[in-house]
C-alpha positions in Angstrom: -20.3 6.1 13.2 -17.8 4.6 15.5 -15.1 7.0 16.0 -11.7 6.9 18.5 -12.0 10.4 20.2 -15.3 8.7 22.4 -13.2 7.0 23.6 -10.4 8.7 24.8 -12.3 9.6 28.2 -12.3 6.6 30.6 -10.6 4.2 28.6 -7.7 5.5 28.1 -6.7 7.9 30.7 -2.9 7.0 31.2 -1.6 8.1 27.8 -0.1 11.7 28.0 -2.5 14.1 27.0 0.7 15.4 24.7 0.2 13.2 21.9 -3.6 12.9 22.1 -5.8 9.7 23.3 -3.5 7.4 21.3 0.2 6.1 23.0 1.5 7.1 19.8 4.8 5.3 18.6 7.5 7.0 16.3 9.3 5.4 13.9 13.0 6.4 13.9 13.4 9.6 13.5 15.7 9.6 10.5 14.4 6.5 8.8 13.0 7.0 5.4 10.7 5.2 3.0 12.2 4.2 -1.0 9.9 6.5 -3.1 11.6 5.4 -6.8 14.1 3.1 -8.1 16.6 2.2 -11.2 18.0 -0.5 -9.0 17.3 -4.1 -9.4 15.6 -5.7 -6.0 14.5 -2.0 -4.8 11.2 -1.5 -4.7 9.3 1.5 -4.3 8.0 1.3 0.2 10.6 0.1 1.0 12.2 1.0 4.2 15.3 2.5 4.8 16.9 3.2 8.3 20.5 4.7 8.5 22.1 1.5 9.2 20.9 -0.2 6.4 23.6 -0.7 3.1 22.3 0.9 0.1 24.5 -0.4 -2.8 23.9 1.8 -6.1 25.4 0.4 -9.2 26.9 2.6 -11.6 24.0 5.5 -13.3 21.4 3.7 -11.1 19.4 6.1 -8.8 17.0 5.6 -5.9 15.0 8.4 -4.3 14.2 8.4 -0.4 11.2 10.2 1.1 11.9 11.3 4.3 9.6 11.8 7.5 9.9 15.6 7.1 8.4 14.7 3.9 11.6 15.7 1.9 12.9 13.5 -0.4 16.9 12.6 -1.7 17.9 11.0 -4.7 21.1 9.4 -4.6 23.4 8.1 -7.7 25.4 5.2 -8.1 28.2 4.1 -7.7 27.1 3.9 -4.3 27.9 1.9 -1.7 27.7 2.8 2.0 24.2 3.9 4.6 22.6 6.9 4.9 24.1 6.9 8.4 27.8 7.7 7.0 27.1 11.2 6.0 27.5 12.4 9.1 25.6 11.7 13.0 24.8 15.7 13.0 23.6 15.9 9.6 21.6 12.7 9.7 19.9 13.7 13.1 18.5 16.6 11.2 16.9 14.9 8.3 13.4 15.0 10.3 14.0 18.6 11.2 14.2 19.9 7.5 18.0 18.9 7.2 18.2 16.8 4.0 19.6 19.4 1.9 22.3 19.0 5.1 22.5 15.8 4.2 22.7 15.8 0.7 26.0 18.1 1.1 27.6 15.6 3.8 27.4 12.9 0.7 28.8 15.4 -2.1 31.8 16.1 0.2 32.3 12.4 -0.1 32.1 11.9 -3.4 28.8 10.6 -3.6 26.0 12.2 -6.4 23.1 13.5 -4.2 20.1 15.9 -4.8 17.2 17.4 -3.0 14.2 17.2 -4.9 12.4 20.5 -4.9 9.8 21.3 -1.9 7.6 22.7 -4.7 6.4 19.2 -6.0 4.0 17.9 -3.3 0.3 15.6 -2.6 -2.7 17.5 -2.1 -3.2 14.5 0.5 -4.2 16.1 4.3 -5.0 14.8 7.7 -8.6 15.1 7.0 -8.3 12.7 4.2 -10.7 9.6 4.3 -7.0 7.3 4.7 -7.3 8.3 8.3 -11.0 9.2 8.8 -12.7 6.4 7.7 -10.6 2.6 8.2 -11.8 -0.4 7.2 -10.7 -3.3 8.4 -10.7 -6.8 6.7 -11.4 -9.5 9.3 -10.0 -12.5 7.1 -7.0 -10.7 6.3 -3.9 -9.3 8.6 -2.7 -5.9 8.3 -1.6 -2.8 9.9 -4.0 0.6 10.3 -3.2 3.8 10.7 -4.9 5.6 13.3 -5.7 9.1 15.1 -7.9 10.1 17.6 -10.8 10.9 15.5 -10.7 8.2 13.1 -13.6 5.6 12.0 -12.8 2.0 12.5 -15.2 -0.3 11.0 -15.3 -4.0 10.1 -16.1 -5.0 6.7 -18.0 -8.0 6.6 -16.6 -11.6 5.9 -17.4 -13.1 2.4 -17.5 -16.3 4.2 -20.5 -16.0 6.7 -20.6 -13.9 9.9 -21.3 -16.4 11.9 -18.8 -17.6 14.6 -16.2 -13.9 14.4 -14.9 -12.2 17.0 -12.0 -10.2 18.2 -9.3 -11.7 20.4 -6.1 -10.3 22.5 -4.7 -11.4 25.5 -7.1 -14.3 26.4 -10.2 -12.1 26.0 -12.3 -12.7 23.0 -15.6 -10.6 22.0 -17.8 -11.7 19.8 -18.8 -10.0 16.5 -22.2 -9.0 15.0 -22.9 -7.5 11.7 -26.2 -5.6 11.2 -28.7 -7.0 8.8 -27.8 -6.3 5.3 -25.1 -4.1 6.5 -21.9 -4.3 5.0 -19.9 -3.5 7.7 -20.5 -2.6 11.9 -18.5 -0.9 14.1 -15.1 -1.7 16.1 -16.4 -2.9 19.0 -16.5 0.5 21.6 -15.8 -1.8 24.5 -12.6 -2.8 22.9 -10.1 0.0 23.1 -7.8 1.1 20.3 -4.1 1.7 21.3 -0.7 2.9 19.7 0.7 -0.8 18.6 -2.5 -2.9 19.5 -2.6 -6.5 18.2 -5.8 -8.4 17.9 -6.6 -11.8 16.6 -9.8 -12.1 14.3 -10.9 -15.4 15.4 -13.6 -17.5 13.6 -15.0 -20.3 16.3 -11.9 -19.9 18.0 -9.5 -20.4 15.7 -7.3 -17.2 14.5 -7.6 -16.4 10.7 -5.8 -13.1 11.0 -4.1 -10.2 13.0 -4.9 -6.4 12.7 -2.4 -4.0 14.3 -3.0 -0.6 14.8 -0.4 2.4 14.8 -1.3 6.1 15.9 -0.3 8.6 13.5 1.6 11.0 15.3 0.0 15.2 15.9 2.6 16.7 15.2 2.9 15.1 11.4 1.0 17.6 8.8 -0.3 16.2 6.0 1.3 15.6 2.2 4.3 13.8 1.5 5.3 13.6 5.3 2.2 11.9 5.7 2.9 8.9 3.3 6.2 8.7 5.2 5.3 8.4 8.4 2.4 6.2 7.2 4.3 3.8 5.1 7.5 3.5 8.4 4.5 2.7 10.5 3.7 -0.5 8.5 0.2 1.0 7.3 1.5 -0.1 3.5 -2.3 -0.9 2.0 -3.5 2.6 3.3 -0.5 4.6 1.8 1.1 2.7 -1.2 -1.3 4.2 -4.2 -0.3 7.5 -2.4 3.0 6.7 -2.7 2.8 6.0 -6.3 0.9 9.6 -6.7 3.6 11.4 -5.3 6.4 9.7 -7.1 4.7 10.4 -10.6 3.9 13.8 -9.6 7.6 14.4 -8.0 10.4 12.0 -9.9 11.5 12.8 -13.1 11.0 9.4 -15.6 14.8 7.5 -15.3 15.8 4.5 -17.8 18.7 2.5 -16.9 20.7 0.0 -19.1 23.0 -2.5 -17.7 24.4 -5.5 -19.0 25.7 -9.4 -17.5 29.2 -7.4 -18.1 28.1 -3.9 -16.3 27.6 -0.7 -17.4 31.1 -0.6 -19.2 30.6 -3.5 -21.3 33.6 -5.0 -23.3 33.0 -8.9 -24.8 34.4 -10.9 -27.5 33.4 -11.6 -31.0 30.7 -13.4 -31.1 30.1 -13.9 -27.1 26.1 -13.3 -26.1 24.8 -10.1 -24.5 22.4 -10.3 -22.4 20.8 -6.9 -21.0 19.0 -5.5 -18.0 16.8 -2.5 -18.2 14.9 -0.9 -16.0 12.8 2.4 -15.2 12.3 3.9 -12.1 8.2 4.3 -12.8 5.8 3.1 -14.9 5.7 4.1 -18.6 6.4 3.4 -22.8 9.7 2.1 -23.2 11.3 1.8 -27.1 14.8 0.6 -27.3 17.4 0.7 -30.4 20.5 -0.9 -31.1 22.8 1.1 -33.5 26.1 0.1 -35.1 29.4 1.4 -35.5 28.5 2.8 -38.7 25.4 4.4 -38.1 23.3 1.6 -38.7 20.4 0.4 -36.7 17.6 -1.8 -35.6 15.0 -2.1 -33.2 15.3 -3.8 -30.1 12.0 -3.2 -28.1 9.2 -3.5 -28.2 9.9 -5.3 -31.6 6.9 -7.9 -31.0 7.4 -8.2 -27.1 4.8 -9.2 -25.3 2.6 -6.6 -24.0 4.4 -3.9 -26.4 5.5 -1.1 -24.8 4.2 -0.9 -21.9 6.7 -1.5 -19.1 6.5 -1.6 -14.9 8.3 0.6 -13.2 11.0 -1.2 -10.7 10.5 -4.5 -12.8 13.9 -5.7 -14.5 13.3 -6.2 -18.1 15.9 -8.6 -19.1 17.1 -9.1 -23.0 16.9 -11.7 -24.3 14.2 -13.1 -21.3 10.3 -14.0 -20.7 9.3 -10.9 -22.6 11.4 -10.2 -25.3 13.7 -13.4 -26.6 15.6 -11.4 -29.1 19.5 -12.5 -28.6 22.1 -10.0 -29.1 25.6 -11.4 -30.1 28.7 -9.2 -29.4 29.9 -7.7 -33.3 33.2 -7.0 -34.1 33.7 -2.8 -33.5 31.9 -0.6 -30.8 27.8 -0.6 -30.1 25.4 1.1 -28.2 21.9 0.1 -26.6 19.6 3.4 -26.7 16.2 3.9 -24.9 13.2 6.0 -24.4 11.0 6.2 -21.5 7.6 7.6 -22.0 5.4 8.8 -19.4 2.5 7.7 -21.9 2.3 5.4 -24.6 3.1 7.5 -28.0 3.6 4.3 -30.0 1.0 6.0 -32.4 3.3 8.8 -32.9 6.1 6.4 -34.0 7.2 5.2 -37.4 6.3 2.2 -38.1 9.4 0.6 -38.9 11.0 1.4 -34.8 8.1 -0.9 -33.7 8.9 -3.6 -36.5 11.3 -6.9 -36.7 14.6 -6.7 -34.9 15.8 -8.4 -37.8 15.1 -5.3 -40.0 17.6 -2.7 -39.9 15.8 1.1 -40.1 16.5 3.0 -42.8 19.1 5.7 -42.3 17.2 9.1 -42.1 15.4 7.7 -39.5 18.3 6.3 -37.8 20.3 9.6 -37.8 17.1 11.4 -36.5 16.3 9.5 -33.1 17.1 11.8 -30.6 15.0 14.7 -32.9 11.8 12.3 -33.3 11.6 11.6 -30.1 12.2 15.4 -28.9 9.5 16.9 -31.0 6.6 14.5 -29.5 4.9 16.6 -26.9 2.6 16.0 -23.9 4.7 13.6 -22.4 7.9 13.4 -20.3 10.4 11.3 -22.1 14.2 10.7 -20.7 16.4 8.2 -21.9 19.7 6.2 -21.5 22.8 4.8 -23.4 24.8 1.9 -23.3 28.3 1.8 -25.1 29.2 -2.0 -25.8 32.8 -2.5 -27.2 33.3 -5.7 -29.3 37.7 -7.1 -28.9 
């Protein structure tokens, strides 16, 4: 099995014995990586450096994961970089100084929390993301590395024939075992912190695999994905990433609308709504009345029912659900649910029905208790007050 640390003697000789065979290179030290989002555009992997403008709407959230393997969530209204809470505090977020950090942008008005240290991945060093990489030759990417890792090369769907690795003018050629389904990295070709090589295929390039060294003295867990996912290794890391933020974020709904979280329209004007959830779930939505009636609102025959993508804007009306909403004389509010597993079973009928047929009233006093007494599941919800001139 082909394996870095063989290498390290001879080949290698002029990186600092400090930071192991590899050159390793850091990412910046207080950069961190978008773990969750209720913010349109902001996707979870993301990454975020202290000079980059975060803008927050109003009740949207986004969560970072720092190197340290901390993690922040910040509230809107926001509008400003992680860099303005302070060049002291921010120079300690890789040092364990988030909750530093967190208090720099509460002094400023700003709503930001530390996410308990007692959440956390059972991922570790040893882990086969780092022990054993595969790389695909027909497609580019970046691999994370460490001294004792496996690099292999899976091979082509296309034919062997005519592969090789490429950088700086030097090419060698590539050939897969019989019947194997993968061969070695190439010992004579040497692995280094930030390495580019083409895959070539009779010369011409198809693709370019970079590798980046993992640094010793990151342990394992969520510093791991975070150091991982700065370094650009985002096929190795992201369904780790999504672990970790199911296993660490609390479900979030957000509501918005074309006229913002306080909405105010006139008589007969269209509304047209934005939700969105900061992880994927069961979403059910109601609109109620002045007077206590209501109706539902989603899923109400959307396609794909409940089920909703986390950091996916659901607009309303839009491709999924092409309900309208026109503004009513008086005051109205949008209410939803977010599941953390679909309990559409566990639901009356009549909230999964027509839009155009108004629930009767127990059920429509009783929302917030029906969906409180379902159990085995995290549910959190949102409101949104629309006022009618």
């Amino acid at each position: 099995m082909p394996n870095l640390s063989h290498r390290c003697q001879g080949i290698l000789l002029g990186v600092a014995m400090a930071i192991g065979c590899l050159g390793f290179g850091l990412a910046h030290a207080n950069d961190a990586v978008l773990l969750a989002s209720t913010v349109p555009g902001y996707m979870p992997g993301m990454t975020i450096s202290t000079s980059d403008r975060l803008s927050l709407p109003e009740g949207a959230s986004a969560t970072l994961l720092f190197q340290s393997g901390e993690m922040l969530r910040l509230r809107g209204p926001f509008d400003g970089t992680l860099g303005q809470s302070g060049g002291q505090a921010t120079s300690d977020a890789g040092n364990g100084g988030v909750a530093t950090i967190a208090e720099m942008f509460r002094m400023q008005g700003a709503d930001a929390t530390v996410i308990g240290g007692t959440r956390s991945t059972n991922l570790t060093r040893s882990s086969p993301l780092l022990e054993d990489v595969e790389v695909d030759p027909q497609r580019s990417g970046t691999y994370c590395v460490e001294p004792a890792t496996s690099v292999w090369i899976t091979r082509p769907a296309i034919g062997p024939d005519g592969f090789a690795v490429r950088r700086k003018g030097s090419s060698r050629a590539l050939s897969w075992p019989a019947g194997a389904d993968r061969m070695e990295w190439p010992s004579d070709v040497p692995i280094e912190d930030g390495g580019q090589f083409e895959i070539t295929t009779r010369g011409n390039a198809i693709a370019t695999v970079t590798f980046r060294g993992i640094p010793a003295t990151v342990g394992g867990g969520a510093a791991l994905i975070a150091n991982g996912l700065l370094l650009g290794c985002r096929d190795q890391f992201d369904i780790e990433l999504h672990r970790l933020s199911r296993s660490a974020v609390q479900p979030e709904v957000w509501i918005t609308s074309d006229h913002g979280r306080r909405p105010t329209y006139h008589a007969g004007e269209p509304i047209v709504l934005t939700v969105m959830t900061n992880m994927d779930g069961y979403l059910y939505c109601v609109l109620t009345g002045e007077e206590g009636s209501a109706r539902p609102l989603f899923p109400a025959g959307a396609v794909d029912g409940a089920l909703f993508r986390g950091s996916v804007p659901l607009s309303i009306p839009g491709l999924r659900q092409q309900i309208g909403l026109i503004a009513a004389p008086g005051t109205a509010r949008i209410r939803c649910w977010l599941a953390d597993r679909d309990i559409t079973p566990e639901l009356p009928h009549a909230l999964l029905g027509s839009a155009a047929v108004r629930l009767p009233d127990q059920l429509a006093a009783d929302l917030d208790g029906l969906f409180g007494r379902i159990t085995g599941t995290r549910i959190e919800a949102d409101v949104l007050t629309i006022k009618t001139q």
